[in-house]
N, C-alpha and C positions, 0 to 999 in steps of 0.2 A: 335393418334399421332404416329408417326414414333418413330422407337425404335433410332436409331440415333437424331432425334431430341431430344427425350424424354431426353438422354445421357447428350447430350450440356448442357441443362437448367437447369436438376436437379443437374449436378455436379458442387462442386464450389471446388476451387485450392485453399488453403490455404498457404501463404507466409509469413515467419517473416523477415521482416528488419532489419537491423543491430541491430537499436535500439530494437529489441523485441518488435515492435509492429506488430501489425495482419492485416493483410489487405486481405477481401473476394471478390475473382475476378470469375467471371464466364465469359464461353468464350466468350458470345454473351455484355459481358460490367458488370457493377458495380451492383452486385447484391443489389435486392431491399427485403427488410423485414418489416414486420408489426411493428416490434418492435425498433421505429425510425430511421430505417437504421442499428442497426448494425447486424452483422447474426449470427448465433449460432457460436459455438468456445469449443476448447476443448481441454487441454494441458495437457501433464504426467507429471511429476514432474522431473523437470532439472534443472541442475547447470546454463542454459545461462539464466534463470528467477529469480535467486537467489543473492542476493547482502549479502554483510557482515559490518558491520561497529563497533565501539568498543562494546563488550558488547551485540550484538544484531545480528543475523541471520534474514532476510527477504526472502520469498518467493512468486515474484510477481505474485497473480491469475489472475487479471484482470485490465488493466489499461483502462482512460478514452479513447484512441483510439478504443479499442475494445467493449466499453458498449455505443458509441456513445456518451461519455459524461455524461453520467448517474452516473458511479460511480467508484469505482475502490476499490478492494480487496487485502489484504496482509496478509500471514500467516508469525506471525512471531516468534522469539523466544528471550528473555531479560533475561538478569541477573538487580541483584539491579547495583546501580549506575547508568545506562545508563538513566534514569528518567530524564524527562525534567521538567524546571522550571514552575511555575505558566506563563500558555499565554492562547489566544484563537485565534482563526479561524476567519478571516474576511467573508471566502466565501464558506466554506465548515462543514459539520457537520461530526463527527467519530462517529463508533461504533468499542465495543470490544465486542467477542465470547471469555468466556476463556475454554479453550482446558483443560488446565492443571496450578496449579499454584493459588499463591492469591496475591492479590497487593489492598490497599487503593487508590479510585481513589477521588480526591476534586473536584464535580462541583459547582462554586459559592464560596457558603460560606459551603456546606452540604457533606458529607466522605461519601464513599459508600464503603463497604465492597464486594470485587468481586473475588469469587471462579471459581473453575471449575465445566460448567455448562451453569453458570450466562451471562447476556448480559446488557450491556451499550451501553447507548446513550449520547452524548457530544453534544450538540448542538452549532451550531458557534455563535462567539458573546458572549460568556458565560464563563471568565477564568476559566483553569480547570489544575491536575496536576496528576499523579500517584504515587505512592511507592508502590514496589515490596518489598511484607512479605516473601514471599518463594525463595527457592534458584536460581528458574527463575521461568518465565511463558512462553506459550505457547496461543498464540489469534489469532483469526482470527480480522483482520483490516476493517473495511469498513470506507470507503472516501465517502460521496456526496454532490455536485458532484463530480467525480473524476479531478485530475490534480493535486493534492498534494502529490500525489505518485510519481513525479516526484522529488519533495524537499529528499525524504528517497532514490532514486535510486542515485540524483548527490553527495548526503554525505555519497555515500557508496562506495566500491568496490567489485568487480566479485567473487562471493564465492570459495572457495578453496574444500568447503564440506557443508553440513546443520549443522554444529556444531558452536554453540555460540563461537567466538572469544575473545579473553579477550582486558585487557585496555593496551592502552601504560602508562610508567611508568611516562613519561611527562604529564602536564597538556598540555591544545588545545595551539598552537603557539597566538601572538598577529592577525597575519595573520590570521591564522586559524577562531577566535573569530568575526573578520572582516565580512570576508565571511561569516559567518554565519547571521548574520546579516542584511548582505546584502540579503541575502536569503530569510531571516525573512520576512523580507520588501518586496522581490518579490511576494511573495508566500500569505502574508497578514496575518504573522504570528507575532501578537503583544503581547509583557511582559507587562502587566501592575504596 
């Protein structure tokens, strides 16, 4: 193979779109990979991947654009409070890595105690809930499939730093509550 040709094929351009998503372009068209289309990927750690919202720091690894739909990862960082109510997943299953940190997570009916170390699995379909025991945590997130990482990136804004943000002194507006809701609903996330 010509060293010029060899050049074109093996190299792919890597481009982030506004949105932060990935797209692997190779010059001769869309490159193709065994592993259902999407291609290898590889990010340093940066503020334009990072979202902040009350109480919680997000650092987006991997969204479904880039795992082809497969999955989507988030490292993230929580104080108590920010704990969401008893719901579940209509179409997707979580996992938590804890980094750092301990929080009670409820799948069902059954408490699981989760330290740092430890790994959870939330299965969809299954209401579930967390409390955070220590002063934050630190996890790595998994999504599958991914696309609900899109619900944590629209209810947040563009990080200022990796440092957990505190609470507004207001509870959510009636707006606020609304949209969330609505959200709920898009995303297929139901309070029972």
């Amino acid at each position: 193979m010509k060293r010029r040709s060899f050049i074109q094929k093996a190299s792919a351009v890597t481009a982030l779109s506004t949105g932060g998503l990935m797209t692997n372009i190779l010059a001769q068209g869309q490159m193709q990979n065994p592993n259902n289309g999407s291609g290898p990927f590889h990010f340093q750690k940066s503020l334009e991947r990072a979202r902040q919202a009350p109480g919680m720091m997000m650092h987006f690894l991997a969204t479904k654009e880039e795992t082809n739909g497969a999955y989507a990862l988030i490292e993230a960082k929580a104080v108590p409070g920010m704990e969401p109510p008893l719901h579940y997943h209509k179409y997707e299953d979580e996992s938590f890595y804890m980094l750092d940190g301990e929080m009670i997570v409820t799948i069902g009916d059954k408490d699981y105690e989760v330290k740092a170390g430890d790994f959870i699995f939330l299965p969809r379909m299954i209401p579930h809930t967390q409390k955070i025991l220590s002063k934050s945590i630190h996890v790595i997130l998994s999504i599958s499939p991914g696309g609900l990482e899109q619900y944590f990136w629209d209810f947040s804004a563009p990080a200022k730093d990796f440092e957990i943000p505190g609470f507004p002194k207001e509870p959510p507006s009636e707006e606020m509550m609304k949209t969330i809701m609505e959200m709920n609903k898009k995303y297929g996330i139901v309070n029972p």
